[in-house]
N, C-alpha and C positions, 0 to 999 in steps of 0.2 A: 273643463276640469276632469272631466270623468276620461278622456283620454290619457290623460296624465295620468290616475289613478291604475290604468290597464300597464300602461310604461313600466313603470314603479313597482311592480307588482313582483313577490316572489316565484318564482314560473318552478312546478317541478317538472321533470324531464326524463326521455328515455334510452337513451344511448346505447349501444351497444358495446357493455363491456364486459369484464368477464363475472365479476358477479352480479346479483341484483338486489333487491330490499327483501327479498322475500329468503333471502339468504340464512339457516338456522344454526348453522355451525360456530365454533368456537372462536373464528377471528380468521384474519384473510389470510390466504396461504401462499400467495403467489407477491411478486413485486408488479403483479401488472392486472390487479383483479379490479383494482377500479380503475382503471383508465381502459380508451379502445387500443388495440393489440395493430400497431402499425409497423407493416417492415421496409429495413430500411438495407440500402445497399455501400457496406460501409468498405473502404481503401485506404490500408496502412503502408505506407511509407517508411521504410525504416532506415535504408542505406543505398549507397553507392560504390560504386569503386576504377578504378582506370578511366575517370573522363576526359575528354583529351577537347578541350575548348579551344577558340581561334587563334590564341597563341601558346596553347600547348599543354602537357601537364601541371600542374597547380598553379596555373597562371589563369583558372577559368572561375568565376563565381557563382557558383551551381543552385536551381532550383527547380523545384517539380511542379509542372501545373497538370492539373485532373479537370478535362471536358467531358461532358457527358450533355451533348446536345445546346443548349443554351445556358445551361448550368456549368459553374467553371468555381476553381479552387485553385488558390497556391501555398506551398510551401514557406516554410523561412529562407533567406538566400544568405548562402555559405562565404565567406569572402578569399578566395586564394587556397585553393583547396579541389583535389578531385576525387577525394575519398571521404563525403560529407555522411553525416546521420542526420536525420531527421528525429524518426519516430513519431512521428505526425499519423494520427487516423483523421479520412473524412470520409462524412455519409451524406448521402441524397435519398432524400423517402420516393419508396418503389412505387408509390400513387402517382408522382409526380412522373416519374420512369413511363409510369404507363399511359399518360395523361398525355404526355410530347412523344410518346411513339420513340422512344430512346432503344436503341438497339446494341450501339456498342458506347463501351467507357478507352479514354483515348487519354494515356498517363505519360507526357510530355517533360524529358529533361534539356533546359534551357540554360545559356551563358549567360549572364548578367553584365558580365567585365564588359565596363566603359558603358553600361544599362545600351548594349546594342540585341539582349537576349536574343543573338543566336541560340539556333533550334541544333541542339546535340542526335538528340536519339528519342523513340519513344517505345511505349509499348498499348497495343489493343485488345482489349479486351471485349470478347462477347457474352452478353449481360445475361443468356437464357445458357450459358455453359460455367454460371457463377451458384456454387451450393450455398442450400441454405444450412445455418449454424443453430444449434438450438442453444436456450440460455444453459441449461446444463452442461453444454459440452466445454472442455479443455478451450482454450485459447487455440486460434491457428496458427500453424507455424508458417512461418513465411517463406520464403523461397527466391533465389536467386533467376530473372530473366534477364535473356540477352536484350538488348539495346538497337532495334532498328535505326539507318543511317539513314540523312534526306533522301538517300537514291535506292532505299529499301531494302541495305544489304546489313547483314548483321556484323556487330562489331563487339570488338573487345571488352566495352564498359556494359556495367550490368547492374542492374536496379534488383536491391532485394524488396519484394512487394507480398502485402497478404489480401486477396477478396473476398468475401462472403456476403450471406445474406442474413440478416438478422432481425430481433428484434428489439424496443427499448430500455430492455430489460438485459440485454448485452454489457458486459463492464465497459466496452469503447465508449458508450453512445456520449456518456456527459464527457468523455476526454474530447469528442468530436468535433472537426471544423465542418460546416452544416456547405453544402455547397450552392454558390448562388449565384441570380439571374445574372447574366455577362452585362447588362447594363446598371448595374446596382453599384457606386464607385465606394465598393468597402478597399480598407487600406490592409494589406496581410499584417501590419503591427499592429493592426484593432481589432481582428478575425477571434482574438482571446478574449472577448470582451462578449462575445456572444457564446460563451459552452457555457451550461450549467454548472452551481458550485454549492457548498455547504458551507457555511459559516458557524462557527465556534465564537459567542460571548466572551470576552474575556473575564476569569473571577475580578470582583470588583470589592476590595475591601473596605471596613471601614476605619483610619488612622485616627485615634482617638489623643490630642497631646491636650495634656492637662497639667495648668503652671499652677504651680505651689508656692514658691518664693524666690527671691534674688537677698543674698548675703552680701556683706561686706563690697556693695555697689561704688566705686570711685566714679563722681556725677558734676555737673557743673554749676555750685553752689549759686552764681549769677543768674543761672534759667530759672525754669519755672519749678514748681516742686514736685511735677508731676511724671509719670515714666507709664507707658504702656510696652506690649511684645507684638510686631510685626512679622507674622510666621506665613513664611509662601513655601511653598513645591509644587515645582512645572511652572504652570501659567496662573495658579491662583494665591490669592494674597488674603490674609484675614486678619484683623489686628485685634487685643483683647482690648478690656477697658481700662480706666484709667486709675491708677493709683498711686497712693501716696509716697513718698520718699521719706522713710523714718529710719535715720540716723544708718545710712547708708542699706537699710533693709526693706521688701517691701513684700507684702502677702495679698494674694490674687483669690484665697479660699478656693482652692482649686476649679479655678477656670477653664471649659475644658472648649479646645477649637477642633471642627472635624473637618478632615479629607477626606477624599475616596481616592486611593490606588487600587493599581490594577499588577498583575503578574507578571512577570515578575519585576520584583522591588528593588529597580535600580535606580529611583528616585532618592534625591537628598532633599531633606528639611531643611530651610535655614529658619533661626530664630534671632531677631535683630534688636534691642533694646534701645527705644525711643525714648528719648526727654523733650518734656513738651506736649503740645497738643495735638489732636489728630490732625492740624491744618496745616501746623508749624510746627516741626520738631526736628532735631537731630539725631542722629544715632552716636549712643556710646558703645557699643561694640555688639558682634554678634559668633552665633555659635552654631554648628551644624551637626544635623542626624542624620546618617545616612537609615534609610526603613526598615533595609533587611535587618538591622539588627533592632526592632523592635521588638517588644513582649508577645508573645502569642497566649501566653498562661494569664489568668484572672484569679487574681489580680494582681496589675504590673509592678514590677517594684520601681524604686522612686530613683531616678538617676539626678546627680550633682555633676555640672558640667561649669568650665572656667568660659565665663564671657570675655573674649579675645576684639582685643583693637589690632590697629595696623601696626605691622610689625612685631606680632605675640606679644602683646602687651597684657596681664591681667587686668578687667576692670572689676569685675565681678565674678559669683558662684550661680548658677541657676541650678535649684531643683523641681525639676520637670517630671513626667511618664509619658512614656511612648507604648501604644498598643494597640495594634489590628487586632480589632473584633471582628469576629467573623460570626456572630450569633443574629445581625439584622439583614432583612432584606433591601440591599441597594437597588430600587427603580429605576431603571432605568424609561418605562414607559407609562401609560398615564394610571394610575390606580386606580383606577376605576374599567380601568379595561386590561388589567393585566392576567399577564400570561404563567408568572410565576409569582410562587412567594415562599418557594425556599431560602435559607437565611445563606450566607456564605461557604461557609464550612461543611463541605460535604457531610461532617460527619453527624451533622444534627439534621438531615435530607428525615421527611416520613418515606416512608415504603412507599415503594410505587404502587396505584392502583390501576394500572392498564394503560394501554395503547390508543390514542389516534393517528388514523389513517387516512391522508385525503391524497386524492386524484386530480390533477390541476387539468381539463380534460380541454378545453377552447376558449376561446374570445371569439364574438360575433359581434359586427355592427360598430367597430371599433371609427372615429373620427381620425382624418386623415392629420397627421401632426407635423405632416413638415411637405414640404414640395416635391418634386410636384405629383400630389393624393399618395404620400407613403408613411408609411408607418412599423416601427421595426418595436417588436412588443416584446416585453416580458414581465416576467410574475415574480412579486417577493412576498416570502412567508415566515410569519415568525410566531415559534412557539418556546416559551422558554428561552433557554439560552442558544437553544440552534436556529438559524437564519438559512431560509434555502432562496435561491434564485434558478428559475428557471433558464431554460436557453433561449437567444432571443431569435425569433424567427421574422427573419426581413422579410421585407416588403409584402406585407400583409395586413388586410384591413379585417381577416379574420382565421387566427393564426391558432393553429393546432400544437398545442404541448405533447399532450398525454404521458405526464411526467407522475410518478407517483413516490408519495416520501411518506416518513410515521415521526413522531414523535411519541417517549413516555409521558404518563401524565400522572403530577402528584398531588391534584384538586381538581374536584368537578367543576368548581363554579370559576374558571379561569378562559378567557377567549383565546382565539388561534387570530390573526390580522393575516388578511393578503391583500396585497395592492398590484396594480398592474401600470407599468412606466413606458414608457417612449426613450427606446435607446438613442441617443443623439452624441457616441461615443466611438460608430461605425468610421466614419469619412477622416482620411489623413487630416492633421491639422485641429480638430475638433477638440482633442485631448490640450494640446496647447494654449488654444483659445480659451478655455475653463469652459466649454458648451454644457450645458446640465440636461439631466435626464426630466425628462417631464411628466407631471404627475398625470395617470386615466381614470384613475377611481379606486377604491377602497370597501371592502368588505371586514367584518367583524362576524363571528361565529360565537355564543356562548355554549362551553359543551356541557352542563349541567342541564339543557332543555336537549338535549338529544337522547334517544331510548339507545338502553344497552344491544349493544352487537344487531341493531339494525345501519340499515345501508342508507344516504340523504346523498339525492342526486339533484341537486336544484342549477338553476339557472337565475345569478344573482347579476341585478342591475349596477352599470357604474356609474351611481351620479358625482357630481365635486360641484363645489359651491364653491361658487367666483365672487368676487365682486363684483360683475355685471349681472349676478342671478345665477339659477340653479343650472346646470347644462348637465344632458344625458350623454354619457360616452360609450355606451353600449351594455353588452353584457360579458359577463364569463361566468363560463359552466362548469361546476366541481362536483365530483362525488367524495365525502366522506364517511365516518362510522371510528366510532367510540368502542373499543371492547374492555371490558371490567371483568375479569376471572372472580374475583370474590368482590360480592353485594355486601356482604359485613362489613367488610373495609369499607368501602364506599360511603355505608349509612354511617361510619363509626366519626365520618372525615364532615360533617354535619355539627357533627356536638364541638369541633375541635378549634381554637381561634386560625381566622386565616392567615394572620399575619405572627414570625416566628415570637417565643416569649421576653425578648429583649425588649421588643416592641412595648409593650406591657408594664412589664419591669421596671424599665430606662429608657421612659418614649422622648422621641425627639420634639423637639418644637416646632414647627409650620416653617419657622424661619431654618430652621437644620437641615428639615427635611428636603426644601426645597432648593437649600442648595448643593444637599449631596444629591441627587438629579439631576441637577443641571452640572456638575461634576461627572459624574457616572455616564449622560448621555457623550460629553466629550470624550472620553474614553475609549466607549464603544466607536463613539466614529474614528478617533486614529487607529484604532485595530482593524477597523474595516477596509478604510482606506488604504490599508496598506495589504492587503491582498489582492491576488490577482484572477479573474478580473475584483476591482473596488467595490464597495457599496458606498457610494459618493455623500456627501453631505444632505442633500436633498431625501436623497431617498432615505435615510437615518431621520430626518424630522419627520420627515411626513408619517414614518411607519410606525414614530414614538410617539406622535402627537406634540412636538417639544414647544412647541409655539405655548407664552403662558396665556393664562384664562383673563381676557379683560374683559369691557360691559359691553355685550350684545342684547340689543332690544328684541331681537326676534326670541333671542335661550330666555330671556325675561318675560317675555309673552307665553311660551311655553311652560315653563316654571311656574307661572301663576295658576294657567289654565289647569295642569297636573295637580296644583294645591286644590284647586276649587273641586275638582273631580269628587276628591275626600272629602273635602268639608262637608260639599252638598250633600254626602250621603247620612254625614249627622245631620247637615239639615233636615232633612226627608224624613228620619226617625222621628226626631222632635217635632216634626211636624203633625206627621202620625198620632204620637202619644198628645195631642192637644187638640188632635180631633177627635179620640177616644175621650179625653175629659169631657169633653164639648159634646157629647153624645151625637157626634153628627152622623154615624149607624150606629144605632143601638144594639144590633146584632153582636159587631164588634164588641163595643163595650161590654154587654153583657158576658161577653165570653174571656174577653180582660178580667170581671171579676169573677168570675169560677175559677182561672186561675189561680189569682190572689189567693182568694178562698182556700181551695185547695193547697197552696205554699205554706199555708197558716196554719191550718191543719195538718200537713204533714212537709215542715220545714229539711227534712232527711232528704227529699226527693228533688228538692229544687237543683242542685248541682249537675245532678247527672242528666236532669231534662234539657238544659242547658248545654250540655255539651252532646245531649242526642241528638238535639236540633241543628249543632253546629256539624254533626255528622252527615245530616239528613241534605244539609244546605252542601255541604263538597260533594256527595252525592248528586245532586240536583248540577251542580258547577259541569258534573264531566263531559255532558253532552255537547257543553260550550271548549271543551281545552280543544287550545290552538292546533289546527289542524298541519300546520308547517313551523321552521324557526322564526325565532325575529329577524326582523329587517330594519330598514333605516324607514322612518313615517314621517311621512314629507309633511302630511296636515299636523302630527305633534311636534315637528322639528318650527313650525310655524314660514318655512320657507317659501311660502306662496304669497303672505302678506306681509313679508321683509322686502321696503321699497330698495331703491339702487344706494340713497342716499347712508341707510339700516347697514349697508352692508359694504358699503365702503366703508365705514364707522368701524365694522367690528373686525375689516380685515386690514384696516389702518395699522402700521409697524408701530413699533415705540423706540423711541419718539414721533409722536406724530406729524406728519408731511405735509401738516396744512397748518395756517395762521403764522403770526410771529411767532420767536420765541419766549415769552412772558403767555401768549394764548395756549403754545402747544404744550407747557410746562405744567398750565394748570389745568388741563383740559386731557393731562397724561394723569394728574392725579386724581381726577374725577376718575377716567374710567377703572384706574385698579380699584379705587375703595366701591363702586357702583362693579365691579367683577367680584368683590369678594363677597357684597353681599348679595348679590344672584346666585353666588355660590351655595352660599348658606341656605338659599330657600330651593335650591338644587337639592341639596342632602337632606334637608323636609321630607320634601317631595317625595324620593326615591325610599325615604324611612317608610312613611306613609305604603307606597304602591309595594315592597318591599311585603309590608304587612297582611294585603291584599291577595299578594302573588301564593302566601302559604297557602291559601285553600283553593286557588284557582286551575290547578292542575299547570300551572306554567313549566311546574319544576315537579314530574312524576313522583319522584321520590323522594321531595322535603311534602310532597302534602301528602302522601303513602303515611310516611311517618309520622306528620300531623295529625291524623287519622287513627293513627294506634296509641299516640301520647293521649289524644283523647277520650279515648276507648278504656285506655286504663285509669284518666282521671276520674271518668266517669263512674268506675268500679271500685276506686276510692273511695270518691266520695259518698259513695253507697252504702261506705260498709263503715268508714270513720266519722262519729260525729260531729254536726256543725260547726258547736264548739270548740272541739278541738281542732278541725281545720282552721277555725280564725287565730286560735292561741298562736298555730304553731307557723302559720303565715303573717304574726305580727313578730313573734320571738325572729324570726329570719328577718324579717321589713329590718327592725331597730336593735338587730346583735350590735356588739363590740367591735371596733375598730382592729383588735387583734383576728378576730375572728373570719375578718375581709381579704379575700385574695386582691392582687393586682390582676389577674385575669381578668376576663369579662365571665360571667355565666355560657352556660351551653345555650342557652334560648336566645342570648344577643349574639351569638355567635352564630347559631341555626339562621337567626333573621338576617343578618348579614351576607349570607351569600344565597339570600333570593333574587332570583330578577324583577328587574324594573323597567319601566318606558326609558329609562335613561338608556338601555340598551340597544332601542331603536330609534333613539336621534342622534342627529348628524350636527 
């Protein structure tokens, strides 16, 4: 086990890049300060013109292939055409140039007609008479060469081409086709699927339709007496509940059903009016919203709409409200590890309070993911509503990025996620087949434990928990850094609730909440999917966490142990205090009552000793604060003594794949109610360690400031008396109802975004 222990272990690291931890300055100045500084030798392609293929002018179907040793690239092929564009850049990193002893690059126009590619023309290039380009400079212009013929003589057709030498930090590089080993069978329609890309969240609002009543209802006096509304848009359906039918009229007390749209609002509402029951019912007619003309202003006004049968029949009046809020935060990822909690509407966004900056710099030791020992890797990060994907670098079991991105950030205590996937979208064909990307591991970052405008170059382990047990997938190496221009803001964003004041105000129900999520995550994946290259379905759960919470015995075994932690530590007090009764050291005791004594004597002093000591104890703490971030903790995640059978259990789908169906029915209901309440002793727990975390130095600047709220309770109560402190802490305990915000306090708010062990299990 102690091997395991060194495995697992968060490694920091020294890399050579261009800044370092000891860095003092105001925030990073370059696009390539945390990453190392690799140059690459990139060839744009832009055009052609007069190609004269085996049967003549535009009878030829033109493409360009770029060799450079064992290294090979092609173009897209033109159909019937001999005045094609590309605009195609590709690069090869000049390590590898130097590595195969690559001397010249050798840029190849070929026929396609009838896929006999014949060899048209080329052109050679030598690689030490290719300049280098700095990121500051202008774009190259490119430039028109002649076209050598098979027999070496130059000819009429002429390729406009640009070379240079650069760095990652180049605008080409993420437009770049990466060039690769001649035995590697990538398909050029799947070559897009390897550049790097930036992804945009779609806004995600929230449709609030809230039914008031149905008039003058024409119903089928023979049915039953009862009528509900069946409201769907897109793929989701919700129905309200069930009410009466009173003399053709019926009131619902404004029942309100949520969706979540996304931008823009070219969804239609239908609203369909059921007689009957939810098992057995019919429809008397129904009536449609299109979104965009929903309420945006609060509060909406009330719309009266004709319920319509077939053939514009009137049967009824429905008055309804339609309005996207835009004041809550739709989750799309797990709350507890999220990245944002801004509300929708830009315009209630707080101020930003700074930048993270991370460097995606390697993988090492990566497991080979597909035949034969290959592995084509790339990286997804997500912060906020942007999503980056790295580029993916074939055939490599330890694969160099050095890709560097920033996001703003509008919360300290909010995580960044990066995963690292197995492209298996390379090889013709593979797209067709539905082949999915495969998952290598997972990293989590809270930036609220990170010091201001210092540099964190670590080397974080990939493990993923299978159903056959824990399996290591290697590592990958990032450097990041948090910079905060104002510390006021920062500490101000402490006192503040995290979640916007809708939440508060007009909180959703568990049952709302969870299915505008599971709303919201759909959304995100058809916006994904449909950019080029995708972020597939797979990769969208894995990065959300969307899988829902059922009962795992191992998070149960954990969750207990994390309760006990605390208990035990009132046990030990109590235990303490009944050894001092017990005179079992008189020492002790004796010095128990001089305190006493002296409390009694001077009852003024008690408070602030009290909080001297609690100063004197975070004092004492600092020696102990965490020397690196959190990690994933395999002995608290209890993943050692979770047997095969544990974990098949908790990675069992729902419905469950074993027994009949009468056993997997009930044995689906056991584990949600046995998932909710491990939940519940999950959020204990985390309250608990949460409480802990104030004075433990986890979080520099919630216990800084623990530290001075104390300082000055201290000098409070110094100078206020006793009395009046209890007075005026009972008049607050038991004010008036008018008196009470729907906020929470700043102190449940401060405790709220402490960290917890919940942050380093898996």
């Amino acid at each position: 086990m102690s091997d395991q222990k060194v495995d697992f272990n968060l490694k920091v690291i020294s890399p050579n890049i261009g800044a370092n931890s000891t860095t003092r300055n105001g925030g990073i100045t370059t696009s390539t300060d945390l990453v190392e500084i690799n140059l690459f030798l990139f060839v744009k392609i832009v055009r052609a013109t007069n190609l004269f293929g085996h049967y003549g002018y535009n009878n030829c179907d033109p493409y360009v292939e770029i060799i450079a040793g064992s290294f090979q690239g092609k173009t897209l092929c033109f159909r019937g055409t001999s005045d094609p564009e590309w605009n195609q850049v590709f690069a090869l990193e000049k390590g590898l140039i130097q590595t195969e002893e690559i001397t010249t690059v050798e840029i190849l126009v070929k026929d396609n007609f009838l896929r006999y590619d014949q060899y048209i023309g080329k052109i050679s290039l030598n690689i030490s008479d290719i300049s280098t380009r700095f990121p500051t400079d202008s774009a190259l212009a490119p430039q028109w060469c002649q076209l050598e013929d098979p027999n070496g003589r130059k000819c009429r057709a002429g390729l406009m081409i640009s070379c240079w030498i650069g760095t990652q930090a180049d605008e080409s590089f993420h437009e770049a086709w990466h060039l690769q080993l001649s035995d590697v069978p990538t398909g050029v329609q799947n070559t897009l699927n390897t550049c790097s890309r930036i992804y945009l969240m779609p806004r995600v609002w929230c449709l609030r339709v809230t039914l008031i009543q149905i008039e003058e209802l024409i119903f089928d006096v023979e049915g039953p007496s009862q009528i509900f509304i069946r409201a769907t848009l897109g793929n989701w359906t919700f129905t309200s509940k069930l009410a009466n039918i009173d003399d053709g009229n019926t009131i619902w007390n404004e029942e309100v059903i949520l969706f979540a749209v996304s931008e823009p609002f070219d969804q239609i509402l239908s609203l369909s009016v059921e007689q009957g029951t939810l098992r057995r019912h019919k429809s008397l007619g129904t009536c449609v919203f299109p979104v965009k003309n929903s309420d945006m202003m609060s509060p909406p006004s009330t719309k009266t709409v004709a319920v319509m049968k077939n053939e514009g029949f009137v049967v009824g009046k429905l008055s309804t409200t339609l309005y996207l809020d835009g004041r809550y935060h739709m989750f799309d990822e797990d709350p507890r590890y999220s990245s944002d909690v801004n509300p929708t509407s830009n315009m209630l966004w707080r101020q930003s309070i700074g930048v993270f900056e991370m460097g995606i710099l390697n993988a090492t030791g990566l497991p080979a993911m597909k035949s034969p020992g290959r592995t084509d890797a790339y990286c997804v990060a997500k912060y906020g509503s942007k999503w980056i994907r790295s580029r993916t670098v074939v055939n490599s079991l330890s694969p160099k990025w050095n890709e560097q991105y920033s996001w703003d950030v509008y919360d300290p205590c909010t995580f960044i996620t990066v995963c690292v996937f197995d492209n298996n979208h390379l090889e013709e064909g593979n797209i067709a087949a539905g082949a999915m990307d495969t998952r290598i591991g997972k990293v989590r970052i809270r930036l609220s434990e990170m010091g201001i405008n210092r540099i964190y170059i670590y080397s974080y382990p990939l493990v993923e928990l299978q159903p056959s047990g824990l399996k290591r997938m290697g590592e990958i190496q990032l450097a990041f850094k948090f910079t905060c221009p104002d510390m006021f803001n920062m500490c101000m964003m402490y006192t503040l609730p995290m979640l916007p004041g809708q939440h508060f105000s007009d909180p959703l129900s568990p049952t709302q909440f969870f299915g505008l999520r599971r709303q919201t995550i759909m959304l995100v994946l058809s916006k994904m999917s449909k950019a080029e290259p995708p972020l597939r379905r797979e990769v969208i759960d894995y990065m959300l966490d969307s899988r829902e919470i059922v009962w795992s015995m191992r998070r149960c075994r954990a969750d207990f142990e994390r309760i006990n932690v605390f208990v035990s530590w009132l046990v030990g007090i109590c235990n303490q205090f009944n050894e001092i009764c017990k005179w079992t050291n008189p020492i002790s005791t004796i010095i128990i009552w001089l305190v006493f004594l002296i409390v009694i004597i001077y009852p003024q002093n008690l408070m602030p000793a009290m909080f001297s000591c609690l100063i004197l104890h975070v004092l004492q703490q600092l020696e102990r604060k965490p020397k690196t971030l959190s990690h994933v903790d395999l002995h608290l995640s209890h993943v050692h003594t979770a047997s095969i059978d544990e974990l098949e259990e908790e990675f069992d789908p729902m419905p469950s794949k074993f027994g009949d169906v009468i056993m997997r029915n009930r044995y689906d209901r056991l584990r949600v109610a046995a998932g909710k309440y491990v939940t519940l002793m999950g959020e204990f727990a985390t309250r608990m360690e949460r409480l802990q975390s104030l004075l433990s130095w986890h979080d520099s600047i919630a216990t800084m400031l623990a530290m001075i709220l104390c300082l000055i309770i201290g000098i409070v109560t110094l100078i206020v008396p006793f009395q009046g402190l209890v007075f005026v802490w009972l008049l607050y305990l038991l004010r008036h109802p008018i008196f009470r915000s729907p906020f929470p306090p700043f102190y449940e708010n401060w405790l709220r975004r402490m960290p917890s062990k919940l942050d380093s299990m898996i």
